[in-house]
N, C-alpha and C positions, 0 to 999 in steps of 0.2 A: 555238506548238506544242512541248509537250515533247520531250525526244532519244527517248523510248518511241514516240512516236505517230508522229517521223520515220524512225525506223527499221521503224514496222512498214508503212511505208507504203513504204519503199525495199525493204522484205522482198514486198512484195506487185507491187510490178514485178519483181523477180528472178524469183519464182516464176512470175507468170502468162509471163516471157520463156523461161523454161528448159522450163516445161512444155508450153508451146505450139511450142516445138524438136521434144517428143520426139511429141505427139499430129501434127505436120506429118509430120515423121517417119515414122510407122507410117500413114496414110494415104497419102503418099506411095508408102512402098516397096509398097504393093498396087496403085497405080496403075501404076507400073512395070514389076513382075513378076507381078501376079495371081495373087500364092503368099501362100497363107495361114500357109503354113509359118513364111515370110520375116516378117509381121507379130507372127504367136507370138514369133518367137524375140528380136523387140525387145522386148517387156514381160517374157522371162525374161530378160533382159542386165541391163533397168532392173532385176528384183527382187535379181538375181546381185550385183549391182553394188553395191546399197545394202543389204545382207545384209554384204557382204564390206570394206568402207569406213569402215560404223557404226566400229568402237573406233578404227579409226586417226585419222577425224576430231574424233572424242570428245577423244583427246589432244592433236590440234593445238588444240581451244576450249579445254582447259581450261591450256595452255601456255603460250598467247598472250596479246594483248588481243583480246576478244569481237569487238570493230570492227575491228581489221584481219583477224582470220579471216575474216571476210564480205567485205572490202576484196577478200584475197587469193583467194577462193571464187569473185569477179565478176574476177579476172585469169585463173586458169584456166580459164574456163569460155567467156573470151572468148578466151584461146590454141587453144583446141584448135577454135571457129568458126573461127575464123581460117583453118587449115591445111584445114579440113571444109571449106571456102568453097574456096580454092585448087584441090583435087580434083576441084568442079565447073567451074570451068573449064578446067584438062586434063582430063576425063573422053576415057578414049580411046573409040572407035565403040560400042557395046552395053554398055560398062563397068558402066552401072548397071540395066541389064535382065536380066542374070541371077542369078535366085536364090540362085546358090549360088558366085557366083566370086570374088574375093579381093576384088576392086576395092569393090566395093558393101561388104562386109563391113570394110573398114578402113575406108571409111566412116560406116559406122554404130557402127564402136567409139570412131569419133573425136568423134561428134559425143553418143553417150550420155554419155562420159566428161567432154566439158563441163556436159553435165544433171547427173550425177551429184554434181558438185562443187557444184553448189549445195545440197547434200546441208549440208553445213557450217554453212548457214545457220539449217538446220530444227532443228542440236542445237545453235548458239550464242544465237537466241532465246530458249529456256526458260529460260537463264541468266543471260542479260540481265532476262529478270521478276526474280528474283530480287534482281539487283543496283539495278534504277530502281525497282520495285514495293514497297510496303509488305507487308509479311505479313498483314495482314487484307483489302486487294484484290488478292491473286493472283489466286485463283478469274477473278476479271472480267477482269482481264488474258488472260489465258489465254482466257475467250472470245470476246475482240478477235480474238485470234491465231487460234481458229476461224475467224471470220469471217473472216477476211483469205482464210483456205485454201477457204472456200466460194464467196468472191467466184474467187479463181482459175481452183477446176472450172468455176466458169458458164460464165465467158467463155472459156476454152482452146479448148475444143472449134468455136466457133464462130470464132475468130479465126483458129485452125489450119488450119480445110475452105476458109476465103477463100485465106489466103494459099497454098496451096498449088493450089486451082482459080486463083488467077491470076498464079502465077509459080513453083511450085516450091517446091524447095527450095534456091535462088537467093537468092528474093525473102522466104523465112524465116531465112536466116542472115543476111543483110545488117540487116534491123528486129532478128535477137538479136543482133547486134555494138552497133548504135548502144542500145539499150536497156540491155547490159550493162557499157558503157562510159557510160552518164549514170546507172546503180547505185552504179556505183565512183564519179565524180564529186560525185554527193550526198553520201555515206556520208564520202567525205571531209571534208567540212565541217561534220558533225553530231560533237557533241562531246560525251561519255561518262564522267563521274567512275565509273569503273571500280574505285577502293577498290583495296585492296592486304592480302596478309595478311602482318603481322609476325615475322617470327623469334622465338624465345625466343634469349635470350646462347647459344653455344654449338651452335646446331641448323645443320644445314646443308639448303641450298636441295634440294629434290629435283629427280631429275632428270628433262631432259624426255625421257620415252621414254612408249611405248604403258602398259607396265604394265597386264596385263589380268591377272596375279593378285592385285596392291593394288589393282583396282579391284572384281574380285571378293571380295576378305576386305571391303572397305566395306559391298557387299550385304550379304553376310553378318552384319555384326558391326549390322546394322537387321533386329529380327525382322519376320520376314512379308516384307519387301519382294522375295526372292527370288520367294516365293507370287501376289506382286505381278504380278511380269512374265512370271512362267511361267501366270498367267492371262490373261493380255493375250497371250500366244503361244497360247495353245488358242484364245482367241476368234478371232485372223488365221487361225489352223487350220480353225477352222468358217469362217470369213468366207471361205474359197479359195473357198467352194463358190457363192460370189455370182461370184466373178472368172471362174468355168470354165462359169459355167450361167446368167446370169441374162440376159446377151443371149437367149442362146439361148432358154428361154421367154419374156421377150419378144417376140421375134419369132416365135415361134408362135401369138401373139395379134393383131397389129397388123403396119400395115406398117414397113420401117426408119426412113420416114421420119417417122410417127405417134411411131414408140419412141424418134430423135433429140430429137425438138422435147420428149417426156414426161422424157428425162431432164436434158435443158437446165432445164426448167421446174422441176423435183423440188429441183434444186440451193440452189434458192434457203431450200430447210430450211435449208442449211448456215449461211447467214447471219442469217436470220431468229432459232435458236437460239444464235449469237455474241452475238448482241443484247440475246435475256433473259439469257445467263450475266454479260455486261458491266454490267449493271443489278442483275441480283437475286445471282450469285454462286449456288454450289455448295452454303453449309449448313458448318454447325458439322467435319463430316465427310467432306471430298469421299470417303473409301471407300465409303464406305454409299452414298451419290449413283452411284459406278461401278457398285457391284452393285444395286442397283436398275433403274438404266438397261440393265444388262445384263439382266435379267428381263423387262423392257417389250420390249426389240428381240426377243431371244430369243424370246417369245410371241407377238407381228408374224409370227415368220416361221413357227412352226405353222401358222397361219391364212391367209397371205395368197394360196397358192398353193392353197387348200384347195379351192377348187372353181375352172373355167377360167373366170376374168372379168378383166379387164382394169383395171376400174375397184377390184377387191379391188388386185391387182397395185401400183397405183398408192399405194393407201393403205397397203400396208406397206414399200414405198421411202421414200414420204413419212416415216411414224415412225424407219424405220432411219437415215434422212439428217439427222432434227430430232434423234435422239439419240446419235448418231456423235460430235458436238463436245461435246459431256458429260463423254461419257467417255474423249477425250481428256485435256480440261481436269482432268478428277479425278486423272488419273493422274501427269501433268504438277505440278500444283497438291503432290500428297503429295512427289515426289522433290524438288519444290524445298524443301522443309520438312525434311526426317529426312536428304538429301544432305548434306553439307559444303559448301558453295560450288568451293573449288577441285578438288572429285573431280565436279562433276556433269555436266563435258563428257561424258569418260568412260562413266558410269553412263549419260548421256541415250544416249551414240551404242552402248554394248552392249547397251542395250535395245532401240534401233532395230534393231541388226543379228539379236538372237534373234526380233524380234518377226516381222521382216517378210521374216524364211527362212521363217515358218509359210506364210503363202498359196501362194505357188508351190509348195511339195512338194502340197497339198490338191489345188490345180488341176490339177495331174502326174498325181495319182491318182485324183480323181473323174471323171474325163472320162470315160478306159475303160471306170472301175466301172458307170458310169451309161451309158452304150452299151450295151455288153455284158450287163451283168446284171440294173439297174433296168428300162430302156426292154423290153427283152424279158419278165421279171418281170411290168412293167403293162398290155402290148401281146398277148400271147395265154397266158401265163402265171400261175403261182397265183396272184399279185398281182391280176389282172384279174379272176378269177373271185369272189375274197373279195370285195376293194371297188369294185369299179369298176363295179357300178351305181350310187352313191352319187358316188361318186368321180372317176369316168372312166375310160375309157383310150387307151391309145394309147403314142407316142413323147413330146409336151408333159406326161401326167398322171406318166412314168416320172419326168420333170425338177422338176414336182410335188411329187412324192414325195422326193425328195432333200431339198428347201427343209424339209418340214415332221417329218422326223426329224432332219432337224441342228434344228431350231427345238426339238424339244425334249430333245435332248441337252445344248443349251445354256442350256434352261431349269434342267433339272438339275444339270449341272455349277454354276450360278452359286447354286442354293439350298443344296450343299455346301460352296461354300467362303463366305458369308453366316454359318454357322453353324459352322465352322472356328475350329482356334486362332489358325493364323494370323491370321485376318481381324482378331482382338480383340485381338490382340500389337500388329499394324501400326496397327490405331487410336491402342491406347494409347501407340506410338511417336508418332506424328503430335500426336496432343495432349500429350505431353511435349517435344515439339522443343521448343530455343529459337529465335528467331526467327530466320531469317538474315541479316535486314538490323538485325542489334543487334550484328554483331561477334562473337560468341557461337558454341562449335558448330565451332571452325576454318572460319568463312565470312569471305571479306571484309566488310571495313568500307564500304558506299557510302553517299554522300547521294542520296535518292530527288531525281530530277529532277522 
C-alpha cells in the first residue's frame, strides 16, 4: 500500500473519530436539555470555529512537515478528550442539564475544540496530493479523498445515535481517545519523501508566521482564482439554505425516522461518485467540470421541491450528494495546479475559512425570512393566491419556494461567471501551470510514492 492510500486511510478514521465526537455531541446535548437552542448553538461553534482557524492552520501545513501536522492535529484533539472526559466524571449534580450554565458549556468548547483541530488534516491532504500524486492523476486522487469523506457521513450518524443511546458521552470519548491515539500510532510509522524547496545563494528562509497578506498577493498575482473562491463562497451562501431548511421540509413529508434512514441511504452518492472521479478523472479542465456541475445541482434544486412529493425530494438530494464531490475535487485539483507548493496550506486554509463563514450567516438569515415572510407569503398571502393552485400552499410549500428560487439564482449566477473573464483567465492559468511535482513553479521537489 502506497504512503497516499495509508494516509488516506488513517485520514478516514480521524475523521469518521472527530466527527462522530461532534454528531454524539449534539444528540447528546438534546437528550439532556431538550433545548434546541443548546444543539443550534453546537453547529454554530463548529461553523465559528472552522471559519476562524482556516488561515492559522493553513500556516502550521505549510511550515511544517504535512505528516507531523496530522501527527500533531491527532495529539490535540486527543488533549482536549482527555480533559472533556475528566469533567464527566466530576460532573457536579445537574452540571450538564442546563442549558445555559457554564459547566456544560466548557464542555462543549472543550470538546468541539478537539473536532475542530482535525480541521488541519482536511487542508494538509490536498497538499499531500500534490506532493505523492502525479499531475495528470490529481483529479482521481482528489476523488479518493471524496470518497473517503462520503464513506465518513454514512457511518457518523449511525455510530454516533449507538454510542450515545448506550453509554453517553462517556462511552464516546473514551472509543475517541483510543481511535485517535492508534491515528497518531499509524501516521507514525507511514513514511513520506516530503521533497524540500531549495534556496537560491543569498535568499533567506521565510518566516513562519500566519502571513495572510503574502498569502493574499499569491491569490492575486493567479488571475481568476480570487473569482475562484468568492464562487465557491456564494455557492456555501446559497447551500445555507439546505443547512436552515432542508430537515425541515423533510420532515413535513415523512416521518423522522423514514427522513434518518433516506439520508443514511442518499450518502452513499458520496462515494459512489469518489469512485467514478478515481477512475474516469475531471477532463482536460476541472473548471469548466465545477461550473457545469454547478448548473446540474443548481437546476436539481428548482425542481425538486416543485411539487410536495417525497420521492421528487429524494431525487434531487440524490443528484446534489452525487455532485457535491466534483466540485469539490475540481476546485481542489485547480489550487494544486496554479498554487506554489509551499503557499498552498495557506491558500487551502483561507479558502476554507471564507468559504465556510458563507453557510452559517445564510442559515442566520433564512430562517426568519422564511417564517416570517415566505411561510406567510405562501400560506394565506399573494403568494398563495398566484401559485398555489398549481403549486401548493401552506407552511412545507413557503419552505418550497425558498429551495427553487435559490435553485435558480444559482443557476444564473453559475451561467455568468461560465462566460466571465475570469473564468477564461483562470483556465488559461491552469493550462499554463507548470506541473508541481516537476520542481517548477516554487513547489517542492517530491518523488511520487
Amino acid at each position: 500500500m502506497t504512503p497516499f492510500h495509508q494516509i488516506l486511510g488513517n485520514n478516514l478514521v480521524a475523521n469518521i473519530t472527530n466527527f462522530t465526537v461532534w454528531f454524539a455531541l449534539t444528540f447528546w446535548i438534546f437528550i439532556e436539555t431538550q433545548s434546541v437552542f443548546a444543539t443550534g448553538m453546537v453547529a454554530g461553534i463548529y461553523l465559528v470555529f472552522t471559519a476562524a482557524f482556516g488561515i492559522w492552520f493553513g500556516s502550521i501545513v505549510d511550515h511544517n512537515s504535512k505528516r507531523l501536522a496530522m501527527m500533531g492535529s491527532s495529539v490535540v484533539s486527543a488533549a482536549f478528550y482527555t480533559i472533556a472526559l475528566a469533567m464527566v466524571f466530576l460532573e457536579p449534580e445537574g452540571g450538564f442539564e442546563n442549558p445555559y450554565g457554564w459547566y456544560l458549556w466548557a464542555f462543549v468548547f472543550l470538546i468541539m475544540l478537539g473536532v475542530i483541530a482535525g480541521n488541519i488534516r482536511s487542508i494538509a491532504l490536498p497538499t499531500l496530493v500534490t506532493i505523492l500524486i502525479p499531475e495528470g492523476e490529481r483529479d482521481k486522487a482528489n476523488g479518493l479523498v471524496g470518497m473517503v469523506s462520503g464513506i465518513g457521513f454514512l457511518t457518523t450518524s449511525v455510530i454516533s445515535g449507538f454510542l450515545v443511546a448506550w453509554g453517553g458521552m462517556l462511552a464516546t470519548l473514551v472509543l475517541a481517545l483510543v481511535l485517535t491515539l492508534l491515528a497518531f500510532a499509524h501516521l507514525h510509522f507511514v513514511k513520506v519523501d516530503e521533497g524540500h524547496v531549495a534556496l537560491a545563494e543569498g535568499e533567506v528562509a521565510e518566516p513562519k508566521r500566519v502571513d495572510l497578506k503574502g498569502t493574499i498577493a499569491v491569490i492575486a498575482a493567479v488571475p481568476g482564482l480570487f473569482a475562484l473562491i468568492f464562487f465557491a463562497t456564494f455557492n456555501n451562501f446559497l447551500g445555507g439554505v439546505f443547512m436552515a431548511l432542508l430537515d425541515a421540509y423533510g420532515l413535513s413529508l415523512v416521518s423522522v425516522q423514514v427522513w434518518g434512514l433516506t439520508f443514511g441511504v442518499l450518502s452513499i452518492a458520496f462515494i459512489i461518485s469518489g469512485i467514478i472521479i478515481s477512475r474516469v478523472g475531471l477532463g482536460k479542465n476541472p473548471l469548466r467540470t465545477l461550473l457545469l456541475v454547478n448548473v446540474m445541482t443548481w437546476t436539481a434544486c428548482c425542481f425538486f421541491t416543485i411539487q410536495p412529493s417525497f420521492w421528487l425530494l429524494v431525487a434531487g438530494c440524490a443528484i446534489w450528494m452525487f455532485l457535491g464531490p466534483f466540485a469539490e475535487a475540481a476546485e481542489h485539483t485547480t489550487l494544486q495546479k496554479v498554487v506554489p507548493l509551499e503557499r498552498q496550506g495557506r491558500v487551502f486554509g483561507f479558502a476554507q475559512s471564507i468559504e465556510q463563514a458563507a453557510s452559517p450567516l445564510t442559515a442566520f438569515l433564512i430562517g426568519p425570512l422564511t417564517q416570517f415572510v415566505v411561510i406567510p407569503f405562501m400560506t394565506d398571502g399573494a403568494g398563495a393566491a398566484a401559485i398555489g393552485p398549481w403549486f401548493g400552499t401552506g407552511p412545507d410549500r413557503g419552505i418550497a419556494l425558498v429551495f427553487t428560487v435559490v435553485g435558480v439564482i444559482g443557476v444564473v449566477v453559475t451561467l455568468i461567471a461560465m462566460n466571465s473573464p475570469q473564468y477564461r483567465q483562470l483556465s488559461k492559468a491552469y493550462a499554463d501551470a507548470p506541473d508541481n511535482d516537476d520542481g517548477e513553479g516554487g513547489a517542492a521537489v517530491a518523488t511520487p510514492a
